[in-house]
Biotite code that builds the C-alpha atoms (Angstrom):
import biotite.structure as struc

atoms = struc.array([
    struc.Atom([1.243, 17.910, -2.753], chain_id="A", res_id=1, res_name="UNK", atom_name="CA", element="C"),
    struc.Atom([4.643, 17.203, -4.293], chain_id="A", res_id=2, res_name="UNK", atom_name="CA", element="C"),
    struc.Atom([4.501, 16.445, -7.888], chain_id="A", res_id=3, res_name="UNK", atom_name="CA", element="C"),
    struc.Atom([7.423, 14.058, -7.526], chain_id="A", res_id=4, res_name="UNK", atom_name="CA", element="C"),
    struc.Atom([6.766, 10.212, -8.582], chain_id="A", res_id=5, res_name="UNK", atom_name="CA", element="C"),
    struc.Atom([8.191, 8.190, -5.759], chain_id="A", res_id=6, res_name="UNK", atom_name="CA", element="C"),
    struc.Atom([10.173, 4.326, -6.998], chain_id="A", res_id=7, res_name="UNK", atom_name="CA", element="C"),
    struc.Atom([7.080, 2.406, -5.994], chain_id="A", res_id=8, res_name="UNK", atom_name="CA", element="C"),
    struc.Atom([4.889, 0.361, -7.395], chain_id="A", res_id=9, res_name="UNK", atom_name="CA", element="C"),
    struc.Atom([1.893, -0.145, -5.111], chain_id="A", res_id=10, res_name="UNK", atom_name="CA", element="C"),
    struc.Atom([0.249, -3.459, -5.825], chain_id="A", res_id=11, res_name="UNK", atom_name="CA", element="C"),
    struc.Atom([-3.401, -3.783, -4.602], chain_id="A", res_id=12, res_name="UNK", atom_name="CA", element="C"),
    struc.Atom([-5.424, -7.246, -5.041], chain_id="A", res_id=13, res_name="UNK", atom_name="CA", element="C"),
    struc.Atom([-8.827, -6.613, -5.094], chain_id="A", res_id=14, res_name="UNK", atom_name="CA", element="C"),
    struc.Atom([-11.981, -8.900, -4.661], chain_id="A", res_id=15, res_name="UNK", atom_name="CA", element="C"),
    struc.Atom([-15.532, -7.535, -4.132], chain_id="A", res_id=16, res_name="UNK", atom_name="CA", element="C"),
    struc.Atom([-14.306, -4.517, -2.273], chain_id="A", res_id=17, res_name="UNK", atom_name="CA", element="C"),
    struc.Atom([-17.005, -1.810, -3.462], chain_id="A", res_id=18, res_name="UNK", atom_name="CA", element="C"),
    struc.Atom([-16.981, -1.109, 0.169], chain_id="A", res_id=19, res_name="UNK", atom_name="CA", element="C"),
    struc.Atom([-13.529, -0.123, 0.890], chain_id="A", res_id=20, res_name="UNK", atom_name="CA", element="C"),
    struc.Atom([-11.321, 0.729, -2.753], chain_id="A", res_id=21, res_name="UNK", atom_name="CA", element="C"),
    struc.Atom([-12.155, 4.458, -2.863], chain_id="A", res_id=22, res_name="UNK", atom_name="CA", element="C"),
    struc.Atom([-10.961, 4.816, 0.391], chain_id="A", res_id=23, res_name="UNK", atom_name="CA", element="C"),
    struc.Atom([-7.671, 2.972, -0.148], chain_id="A", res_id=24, res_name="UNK", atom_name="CA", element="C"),
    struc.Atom([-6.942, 4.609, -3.007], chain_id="A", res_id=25, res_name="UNK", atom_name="CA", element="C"),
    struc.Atom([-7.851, 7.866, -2.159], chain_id="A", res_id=26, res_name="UNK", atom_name="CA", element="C"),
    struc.Atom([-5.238, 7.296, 0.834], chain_id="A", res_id=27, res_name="UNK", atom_name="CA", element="C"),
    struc.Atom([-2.762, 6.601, -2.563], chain_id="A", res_id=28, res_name="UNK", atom_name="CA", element="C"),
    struc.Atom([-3.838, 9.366, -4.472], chain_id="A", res_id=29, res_name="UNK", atom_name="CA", element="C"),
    struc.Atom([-3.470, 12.024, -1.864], chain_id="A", res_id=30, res_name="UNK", atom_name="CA", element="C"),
    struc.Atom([-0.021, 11.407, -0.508], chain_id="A", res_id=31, res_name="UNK", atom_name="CA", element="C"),
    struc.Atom([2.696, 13.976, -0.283], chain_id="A", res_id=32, res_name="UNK", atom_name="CA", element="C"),
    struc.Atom([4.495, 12.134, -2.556], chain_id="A", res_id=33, res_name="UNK", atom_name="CA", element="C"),
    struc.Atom([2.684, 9.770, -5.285], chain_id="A", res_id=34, res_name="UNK", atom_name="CA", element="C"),
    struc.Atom([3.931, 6.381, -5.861], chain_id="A", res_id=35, res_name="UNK", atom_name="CA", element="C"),
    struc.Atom([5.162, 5.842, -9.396], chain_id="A", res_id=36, res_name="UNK", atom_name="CA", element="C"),
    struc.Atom([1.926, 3.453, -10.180], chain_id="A", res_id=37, res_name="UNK", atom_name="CA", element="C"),
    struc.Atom([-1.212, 1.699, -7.949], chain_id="A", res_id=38, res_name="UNK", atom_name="CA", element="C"),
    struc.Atom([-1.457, -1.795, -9.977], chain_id="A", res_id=39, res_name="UNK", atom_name="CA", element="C"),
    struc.Atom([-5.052, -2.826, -9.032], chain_id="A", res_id=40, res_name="UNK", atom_name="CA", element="C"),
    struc.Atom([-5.492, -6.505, -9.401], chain_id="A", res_id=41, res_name="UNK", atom_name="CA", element="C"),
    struc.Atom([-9.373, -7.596, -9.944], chain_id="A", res_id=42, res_name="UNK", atom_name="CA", element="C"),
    struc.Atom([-9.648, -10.939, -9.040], chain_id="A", res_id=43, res_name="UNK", atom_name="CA", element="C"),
    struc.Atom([-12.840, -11.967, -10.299], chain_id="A", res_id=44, res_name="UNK", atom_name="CA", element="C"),
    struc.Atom([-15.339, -9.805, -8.714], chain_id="A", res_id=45, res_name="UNK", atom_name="CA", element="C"),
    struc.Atom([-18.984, -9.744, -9.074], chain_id="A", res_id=46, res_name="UNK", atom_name="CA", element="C"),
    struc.Atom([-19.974, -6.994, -7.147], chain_id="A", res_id=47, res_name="UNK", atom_name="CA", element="C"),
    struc.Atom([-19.311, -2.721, -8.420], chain_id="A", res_id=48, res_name="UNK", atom_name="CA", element="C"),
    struc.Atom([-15.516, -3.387, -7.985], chain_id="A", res_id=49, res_name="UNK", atom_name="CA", element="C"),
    struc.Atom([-14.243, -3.224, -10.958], chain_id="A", res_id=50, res_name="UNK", atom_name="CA", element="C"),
    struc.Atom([-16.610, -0.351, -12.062], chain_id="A", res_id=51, res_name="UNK", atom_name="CA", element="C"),
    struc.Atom([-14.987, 1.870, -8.732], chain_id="A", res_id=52, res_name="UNK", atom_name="CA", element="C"),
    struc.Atom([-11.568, 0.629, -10.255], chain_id="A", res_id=53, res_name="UNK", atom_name="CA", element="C"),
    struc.Atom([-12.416, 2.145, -13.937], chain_id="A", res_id=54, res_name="UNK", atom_name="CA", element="C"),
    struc.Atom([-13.515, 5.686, -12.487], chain_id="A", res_id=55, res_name="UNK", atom_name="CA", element="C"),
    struc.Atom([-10.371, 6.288, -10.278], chain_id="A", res_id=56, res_name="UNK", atom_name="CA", element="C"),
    struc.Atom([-8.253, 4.526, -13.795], chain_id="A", res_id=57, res_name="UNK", atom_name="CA", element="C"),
    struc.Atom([-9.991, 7.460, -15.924], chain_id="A", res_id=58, res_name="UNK", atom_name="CA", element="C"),
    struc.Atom([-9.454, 10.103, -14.057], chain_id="A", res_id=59, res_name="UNK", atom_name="CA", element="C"),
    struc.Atom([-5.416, 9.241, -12.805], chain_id="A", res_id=60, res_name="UNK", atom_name="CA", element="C"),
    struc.Atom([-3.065, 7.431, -15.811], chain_id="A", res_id=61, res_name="UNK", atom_name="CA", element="C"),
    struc.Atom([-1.003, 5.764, -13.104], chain_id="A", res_id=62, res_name="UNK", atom_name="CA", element="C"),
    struc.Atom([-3.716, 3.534, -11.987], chain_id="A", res_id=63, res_name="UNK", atom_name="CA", element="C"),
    struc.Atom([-3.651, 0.582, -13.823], chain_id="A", res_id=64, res_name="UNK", atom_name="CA", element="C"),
    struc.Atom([-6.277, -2.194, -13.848], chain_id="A", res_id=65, res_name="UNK", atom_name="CA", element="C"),
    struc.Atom([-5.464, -5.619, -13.862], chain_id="A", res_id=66, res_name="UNK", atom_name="CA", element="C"),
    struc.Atom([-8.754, -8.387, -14.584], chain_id="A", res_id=67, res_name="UNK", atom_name="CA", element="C"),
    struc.Atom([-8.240, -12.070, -14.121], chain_id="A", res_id=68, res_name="UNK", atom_name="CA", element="C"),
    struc.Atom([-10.438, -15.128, -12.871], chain_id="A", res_id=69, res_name="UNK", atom_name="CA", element="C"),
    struc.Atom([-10.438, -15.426, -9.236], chain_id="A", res_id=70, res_name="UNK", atom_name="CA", element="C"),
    struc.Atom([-7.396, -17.250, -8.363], chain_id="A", res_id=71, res_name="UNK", atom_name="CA", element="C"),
    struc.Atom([-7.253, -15.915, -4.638], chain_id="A", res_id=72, res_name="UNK", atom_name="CA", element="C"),
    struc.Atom([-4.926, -12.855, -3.204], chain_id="A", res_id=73, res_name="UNK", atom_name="CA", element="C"),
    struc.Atom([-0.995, -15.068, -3.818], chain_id="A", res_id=74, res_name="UNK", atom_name="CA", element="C"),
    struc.Atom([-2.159, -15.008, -7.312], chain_id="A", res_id=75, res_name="UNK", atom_name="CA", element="C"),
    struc.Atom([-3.381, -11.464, -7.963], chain_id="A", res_id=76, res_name="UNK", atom_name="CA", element="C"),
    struc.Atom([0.048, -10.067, -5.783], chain_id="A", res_id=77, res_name="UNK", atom_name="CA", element="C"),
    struc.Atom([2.260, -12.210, -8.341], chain_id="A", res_id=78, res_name="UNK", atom_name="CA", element="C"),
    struc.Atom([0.438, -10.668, -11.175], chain_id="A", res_id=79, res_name="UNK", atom_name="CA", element="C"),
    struc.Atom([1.038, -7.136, -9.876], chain_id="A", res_id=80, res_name="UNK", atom_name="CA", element="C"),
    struc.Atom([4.744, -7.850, -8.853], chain_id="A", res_id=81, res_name="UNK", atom_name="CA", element="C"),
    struc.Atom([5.079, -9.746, -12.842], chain_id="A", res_id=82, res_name="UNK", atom_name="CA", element="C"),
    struc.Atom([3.760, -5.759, -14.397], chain_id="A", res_id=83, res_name="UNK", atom_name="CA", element="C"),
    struc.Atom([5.456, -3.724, -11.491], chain_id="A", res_id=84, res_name="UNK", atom_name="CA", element="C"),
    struc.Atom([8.036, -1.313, -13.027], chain_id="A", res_id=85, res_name="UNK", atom_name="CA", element="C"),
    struc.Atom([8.972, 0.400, -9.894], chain_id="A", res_id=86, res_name="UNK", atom_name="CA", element="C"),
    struc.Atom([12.482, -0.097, -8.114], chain_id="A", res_id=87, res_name="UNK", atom_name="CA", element="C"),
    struc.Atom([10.455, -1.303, -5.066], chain_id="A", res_id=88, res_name="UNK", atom_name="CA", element="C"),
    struc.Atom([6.701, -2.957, -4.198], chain_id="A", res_id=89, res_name="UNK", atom_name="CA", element="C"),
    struc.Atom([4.521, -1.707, -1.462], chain_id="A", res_id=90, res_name="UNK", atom_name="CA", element="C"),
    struc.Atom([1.573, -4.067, -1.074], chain_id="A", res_id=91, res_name="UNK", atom_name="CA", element="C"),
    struc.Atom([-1.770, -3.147, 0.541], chain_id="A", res_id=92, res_name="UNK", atom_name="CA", element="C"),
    struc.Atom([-5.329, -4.287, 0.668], chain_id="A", res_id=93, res_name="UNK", atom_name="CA", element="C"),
    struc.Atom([-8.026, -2.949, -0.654], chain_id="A", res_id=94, res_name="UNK", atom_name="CA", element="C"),
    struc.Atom([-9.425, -2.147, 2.839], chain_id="A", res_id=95, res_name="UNK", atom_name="CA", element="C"),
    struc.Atom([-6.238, -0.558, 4.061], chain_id="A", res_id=96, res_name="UNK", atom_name="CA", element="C"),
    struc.Atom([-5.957, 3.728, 4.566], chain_id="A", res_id=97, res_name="UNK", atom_name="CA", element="C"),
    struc.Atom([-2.045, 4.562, 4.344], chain_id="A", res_id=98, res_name="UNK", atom_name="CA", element="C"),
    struc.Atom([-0.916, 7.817, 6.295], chain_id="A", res_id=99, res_name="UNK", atom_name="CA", element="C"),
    struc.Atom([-0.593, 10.613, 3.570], chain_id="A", res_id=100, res_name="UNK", atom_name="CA", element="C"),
    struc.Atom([3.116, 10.872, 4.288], chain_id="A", res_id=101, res_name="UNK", atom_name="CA", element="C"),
    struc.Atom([4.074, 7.026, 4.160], chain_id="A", res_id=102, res_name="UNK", atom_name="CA", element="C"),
    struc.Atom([5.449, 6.809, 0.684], chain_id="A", res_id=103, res_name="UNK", atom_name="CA", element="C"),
    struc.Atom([7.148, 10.131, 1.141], chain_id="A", res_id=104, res_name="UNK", atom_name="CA", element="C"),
    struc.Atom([8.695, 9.246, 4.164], chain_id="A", res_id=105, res_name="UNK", atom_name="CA", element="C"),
    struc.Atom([9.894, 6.229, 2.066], chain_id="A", res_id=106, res_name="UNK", atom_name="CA", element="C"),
    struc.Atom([11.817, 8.244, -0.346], chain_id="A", res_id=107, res_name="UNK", atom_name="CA", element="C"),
    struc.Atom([13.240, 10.117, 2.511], chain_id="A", res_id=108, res_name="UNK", atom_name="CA", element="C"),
    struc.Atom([14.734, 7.011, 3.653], chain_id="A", res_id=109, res_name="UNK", atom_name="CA", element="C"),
    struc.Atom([15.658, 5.944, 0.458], chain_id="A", res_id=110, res_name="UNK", atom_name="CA", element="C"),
    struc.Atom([17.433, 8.959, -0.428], chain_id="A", res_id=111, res_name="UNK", atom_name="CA", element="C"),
    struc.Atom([19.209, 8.707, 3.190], chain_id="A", res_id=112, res_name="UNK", atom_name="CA", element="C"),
    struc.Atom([20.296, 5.477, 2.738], chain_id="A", res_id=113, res_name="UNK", atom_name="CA", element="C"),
    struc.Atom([20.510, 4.650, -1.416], chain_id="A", res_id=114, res_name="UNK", atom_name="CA", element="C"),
    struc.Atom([21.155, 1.221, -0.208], chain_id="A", res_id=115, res_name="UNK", atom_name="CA", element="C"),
    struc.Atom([17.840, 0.695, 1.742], chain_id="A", res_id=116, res_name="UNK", atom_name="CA", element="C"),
    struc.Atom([16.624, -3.147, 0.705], chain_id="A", res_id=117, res_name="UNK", atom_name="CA", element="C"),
    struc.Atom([13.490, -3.256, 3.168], chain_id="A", res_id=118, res_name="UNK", atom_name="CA", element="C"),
    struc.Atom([11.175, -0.731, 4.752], chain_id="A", res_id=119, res_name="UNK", atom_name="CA", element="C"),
    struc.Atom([9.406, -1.481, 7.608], chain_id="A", res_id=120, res_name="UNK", atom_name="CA", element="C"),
    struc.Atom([6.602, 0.511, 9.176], chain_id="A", res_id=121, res_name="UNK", atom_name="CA", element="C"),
    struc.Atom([3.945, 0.295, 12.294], chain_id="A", res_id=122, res_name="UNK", atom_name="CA", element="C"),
    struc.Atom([-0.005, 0.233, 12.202], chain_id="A", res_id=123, res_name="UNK", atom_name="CA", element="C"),
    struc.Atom([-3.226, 1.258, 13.237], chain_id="A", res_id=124, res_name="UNK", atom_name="CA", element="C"),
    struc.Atom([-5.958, -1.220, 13.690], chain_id="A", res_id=125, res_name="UNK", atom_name="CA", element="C"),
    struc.Atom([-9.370, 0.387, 13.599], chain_id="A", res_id=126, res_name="UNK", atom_name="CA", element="C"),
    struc.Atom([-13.135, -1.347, 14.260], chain_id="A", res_id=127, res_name="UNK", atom_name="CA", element="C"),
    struc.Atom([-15.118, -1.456, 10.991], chain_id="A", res_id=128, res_name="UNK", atom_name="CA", element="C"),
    struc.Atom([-18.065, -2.480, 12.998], chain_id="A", res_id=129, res_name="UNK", atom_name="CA", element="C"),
    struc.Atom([-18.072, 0.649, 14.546], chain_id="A", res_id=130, res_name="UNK", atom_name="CA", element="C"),
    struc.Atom([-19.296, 3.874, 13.136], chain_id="A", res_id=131, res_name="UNK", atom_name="CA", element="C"),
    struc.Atom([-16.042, 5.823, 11.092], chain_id="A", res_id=132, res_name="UNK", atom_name="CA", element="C"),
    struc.Atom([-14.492, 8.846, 12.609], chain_id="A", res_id=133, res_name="UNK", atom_name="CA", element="C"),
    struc.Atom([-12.767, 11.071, 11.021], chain_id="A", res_id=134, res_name="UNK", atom_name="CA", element="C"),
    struc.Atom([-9.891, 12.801, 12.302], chain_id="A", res_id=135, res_name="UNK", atom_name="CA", element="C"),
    struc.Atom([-7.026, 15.064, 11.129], chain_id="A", res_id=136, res_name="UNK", atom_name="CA", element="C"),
    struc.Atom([-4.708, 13.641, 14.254], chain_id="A", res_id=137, res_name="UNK", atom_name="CA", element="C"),
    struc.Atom([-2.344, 11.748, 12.284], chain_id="A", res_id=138, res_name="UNK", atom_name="CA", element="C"),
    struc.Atom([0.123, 8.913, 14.115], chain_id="A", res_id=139, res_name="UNK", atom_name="CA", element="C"),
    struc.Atom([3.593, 10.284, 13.640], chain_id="A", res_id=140, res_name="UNK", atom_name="CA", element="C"),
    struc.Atom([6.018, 8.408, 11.983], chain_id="A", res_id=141, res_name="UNK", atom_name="CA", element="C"),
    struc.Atom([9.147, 7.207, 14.106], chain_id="A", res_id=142, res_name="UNK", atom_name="CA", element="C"),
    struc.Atom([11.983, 6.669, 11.881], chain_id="A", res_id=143, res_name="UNK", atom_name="CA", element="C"),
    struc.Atom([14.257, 3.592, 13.129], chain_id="A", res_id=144, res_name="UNK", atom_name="CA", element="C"),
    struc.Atom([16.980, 2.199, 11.471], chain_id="A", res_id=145, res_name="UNK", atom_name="CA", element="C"),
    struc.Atom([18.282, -1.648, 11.277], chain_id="A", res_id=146, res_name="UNK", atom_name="CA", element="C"),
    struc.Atom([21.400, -2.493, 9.956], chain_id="A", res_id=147, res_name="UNK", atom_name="CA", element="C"),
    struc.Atom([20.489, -5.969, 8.636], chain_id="A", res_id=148, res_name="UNK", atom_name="CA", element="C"),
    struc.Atom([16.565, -8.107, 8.313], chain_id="A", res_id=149, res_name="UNK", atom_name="CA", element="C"),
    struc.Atom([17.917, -10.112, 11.369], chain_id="A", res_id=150, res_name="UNK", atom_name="CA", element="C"),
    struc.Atom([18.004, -6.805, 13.388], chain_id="A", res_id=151, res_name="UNK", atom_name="CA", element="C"),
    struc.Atom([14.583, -5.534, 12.851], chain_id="A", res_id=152, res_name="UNK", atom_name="CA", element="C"),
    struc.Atom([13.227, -8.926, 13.056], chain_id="A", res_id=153, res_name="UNK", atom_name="CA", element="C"),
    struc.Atom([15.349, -9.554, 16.306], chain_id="A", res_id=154, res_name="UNK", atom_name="CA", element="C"),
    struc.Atom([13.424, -5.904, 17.186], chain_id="A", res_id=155, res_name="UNK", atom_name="CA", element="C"),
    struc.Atom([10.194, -7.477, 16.382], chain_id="A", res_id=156, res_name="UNK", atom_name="CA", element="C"),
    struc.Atom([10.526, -11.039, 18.197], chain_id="A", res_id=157, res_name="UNK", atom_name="CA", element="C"),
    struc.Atom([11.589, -9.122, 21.314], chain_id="A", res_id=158, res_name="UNK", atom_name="CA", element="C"),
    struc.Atom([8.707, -6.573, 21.576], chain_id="A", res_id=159, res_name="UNK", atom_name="CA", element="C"),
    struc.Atom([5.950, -9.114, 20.757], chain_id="A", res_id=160, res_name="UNK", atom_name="CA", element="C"),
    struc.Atom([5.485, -7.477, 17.639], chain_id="A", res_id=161, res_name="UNK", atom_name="CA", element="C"),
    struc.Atom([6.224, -9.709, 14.572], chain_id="A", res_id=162, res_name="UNK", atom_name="CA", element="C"),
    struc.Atom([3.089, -9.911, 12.097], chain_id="A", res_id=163, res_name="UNK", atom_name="CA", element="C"),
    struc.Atom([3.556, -12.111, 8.999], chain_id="A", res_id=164, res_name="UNK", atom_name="CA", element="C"),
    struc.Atom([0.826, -9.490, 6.644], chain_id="A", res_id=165, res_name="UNK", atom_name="CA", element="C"),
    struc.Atom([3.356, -8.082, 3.579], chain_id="A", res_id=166, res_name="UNK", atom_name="CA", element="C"),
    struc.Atom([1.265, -4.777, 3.633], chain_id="A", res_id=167, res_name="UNK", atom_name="CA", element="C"),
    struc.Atom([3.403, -3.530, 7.109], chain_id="A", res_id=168, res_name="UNK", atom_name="CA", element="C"),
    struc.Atom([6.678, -3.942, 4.574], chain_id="A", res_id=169, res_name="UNK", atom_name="CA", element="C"),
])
């Protein structure tokens, strides 16, 4: 694992998600190249959220816990984005897995192109209804490169292949 701090702030809103937060942030915690903090937005829960939140806060200082009274996910993403000290956001759910190499191949991009305003990347949908499988096959990561938003989305419209969700940016 690289020990360098990447210029993202990852900004996760988070309501009654005992189920899914320790594997979304273990995605965090175990990339190639850590982001430079996971903002953790409670929104209210009432279920162990918060207490999964505290024990991954303990144990890594660049977790950062956020409580407020449910005010629904807009609300807990504008909180993150007010504390976010990062150059740039990457927003994700609390039931979302990253690849290990996303926010490295980020800063690869970024380094490429110092100018990069917007980073977009693809998906993989998987059934929670159906038992979890774990695999070390990872999706590669095709680099493409747009020269303006109206490009890529332009790339999008044509392919069928525009989703509104900010995690995928």
């Amino acid at each position: 694992m690289m020990n360098k701090n990447a210029h993202v702030s990852v900004i996760i809103p988070c309501y009654n998600v005992r189920d899914y937060i320790a594997n979304c942030l273990d995605s965090l915690i175990n990339q190639q190249c850590l982001p430079k903090e996971i903002i953790c937005i409670d929104d209210g829960s009432t279920d162990d959220t918060l207490l999964i939140l505290q024990k991954y806060s303990s144990k890594y200082n660049y977790i950062k816990i956020i409580q407020q009274d449910n005010q629904g996910v807009s609300s807990a993403r504008n909180r993150g984005i007010e504390i976010a000290t990062a150059d740039f956001v990457l927003f994700i759910d609390s039931d979302d897995i990253i690849n290990a190499n996303l926010i490295h191949q980020f800063e690869s991009s970024l380094t490429s192109d110092p100018n990069l305003e917007f980073f977009y990347f693809n998906y993989t949908f998987f059934d929670v209804s159906k038992a979890p499988q774990k695999s070390s096959k990872l999706i590669p990561l095709v680099q493409k490169k747009f020269e303006s938003g109206i490009d890529l989305l332009t790339y999008l419209l044509e392919r069928k292949n525009y989703s509104g969700v900010v995690w995928r940016y």
